[in-house]
C-alpha angles and dihedrals in degrees: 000000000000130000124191126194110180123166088222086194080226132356094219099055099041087050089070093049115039114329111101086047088052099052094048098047097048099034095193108198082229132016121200108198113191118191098025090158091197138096122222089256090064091058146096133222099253087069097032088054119008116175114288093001135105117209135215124183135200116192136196119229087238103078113228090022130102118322136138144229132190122205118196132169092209110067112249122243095215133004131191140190119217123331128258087278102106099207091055086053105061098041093050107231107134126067121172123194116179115209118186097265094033159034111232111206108197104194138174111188130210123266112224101196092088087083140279097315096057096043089054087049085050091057104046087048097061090041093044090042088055089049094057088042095055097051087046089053082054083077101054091251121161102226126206109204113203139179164032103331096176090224141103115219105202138349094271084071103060135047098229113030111157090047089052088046079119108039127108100254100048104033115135092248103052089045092052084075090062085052093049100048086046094048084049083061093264113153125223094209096208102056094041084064100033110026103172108032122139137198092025115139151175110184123036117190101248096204085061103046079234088159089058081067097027086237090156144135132244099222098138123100157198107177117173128195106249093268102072093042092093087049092061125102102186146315122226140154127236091218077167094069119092142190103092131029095267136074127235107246115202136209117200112204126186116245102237100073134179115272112241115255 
């Protein structure tokens, strides 16, 4: 089973590039889009309803910002739109969709590095989005973390660390949340299977031509609860793959899962 999580930097305007022909040629069994920027009304019916998926949007109230959308070839059980945290909600960022073995989390995480405000909503959002993990995890749920988390762990995970000491992504406080859900027993899938990889990124500034020198950043995610983590087969990222600024990151899972309790 294949997951996809790819920050598409607007769902309108890679759908004219790439995207249909990736989505054919790779068939994930789901596909996690971050930063869609579009409502369903300003949509048409190859991305509502392409061959052998089902769709589910998430939509900010400002129209062309933010937003998500999850693709699976497998119906949801349950689907749902935002949490009880009213500032998620009306940005867009967080999409659930429940399979039997699993709960799929579809987030796109706030970038800080618009000032002080935003920094401060960025992190609220990771404290107040643990929180809600962690209540979820009460029920012996086996959690799937996706997205785009706007945020570099450690320096292994960017090309110029020292220099971006001070940069929103890879500031010490907001990578003081990383340490936190690992040290909760979270799993950054990638690392678990390739611990000491370099050079190995999923978002690349475009004003720069950062992607030319692969001068990029790894901020995209599939984190699992410790559960799954058995039931994984492997994490990677397509830096190949073109379209957006950012890079797909995939998450191979092996077909026999755990039931659900």
């Amino acid at each position: 089973m294949r997951l996809v999580s790819w920050n598409v930097n607007g769902i309108r305007a890679i759908a004219k590039k790439n995207f249909f022909d990736y989505l054919e040629d790779e068939s994930p069994d789901i596909l996690c889009l971050q930063e869609t920027k579009a409502h369903e009304d300003q949509l048409d019916e190859t991305l509502l309803t392409p061959p052998g998926y089902f769709t589910h949007w998430h939509s900010g109230e400002r129209r062309g910002y933010s937003s998500v959308a999850t693709f699976s070839k497998k119906r949801p059980t349950a689907v749902r739109r935002g949490t009880d945290i009213i500032p998620m909600d009306t940005e867009g960022r967080v999409l659930r969709t429940d399979f039997p073995q699993f709960a799929l989390y579809n987030i796109y995480f706030p970038n800080g590095g618009r000032g002080e405000e935003r920094l401060r909503f960025k992190l609220d959002f990771y404290d107040q989005i643990l929180e809600h993990f962690e209540e979820e995890r009460k029920k012996e749920l086996p959690l799937i973390i996706c997205g785009d988390v706007n945020t570099a762990h450690h320096e292994i995970d960017l090309k110029n660390p020292k220099q971006n000491e001070k940069t929103s992504g890879f500031m010490p406080i907001e990578r003081a949340w990383l340490d936190r859900i690992t040290d909760l027993g979270y799993i950054d899938t990638f690392r678990h299977f390739h611990p000491d990889a370099a050079d190995q990124y999923s978002w690349w500034d475009m004003r720069t031509r950062a992607r030319d020198r692969n001068a990029g950043w790894r901020i995209d995610y599939f984190i699992v609860t410790p559960d799954l983590i058995d039931y994984c087969r492997d994490a990677s990222i397509q830096m190949d793959v073109m379209g957006s600024d950012h890079a797909p990151v995939i998450l191979d899972l092996k077909r026999t899962l755990p039931k659900r309790m």
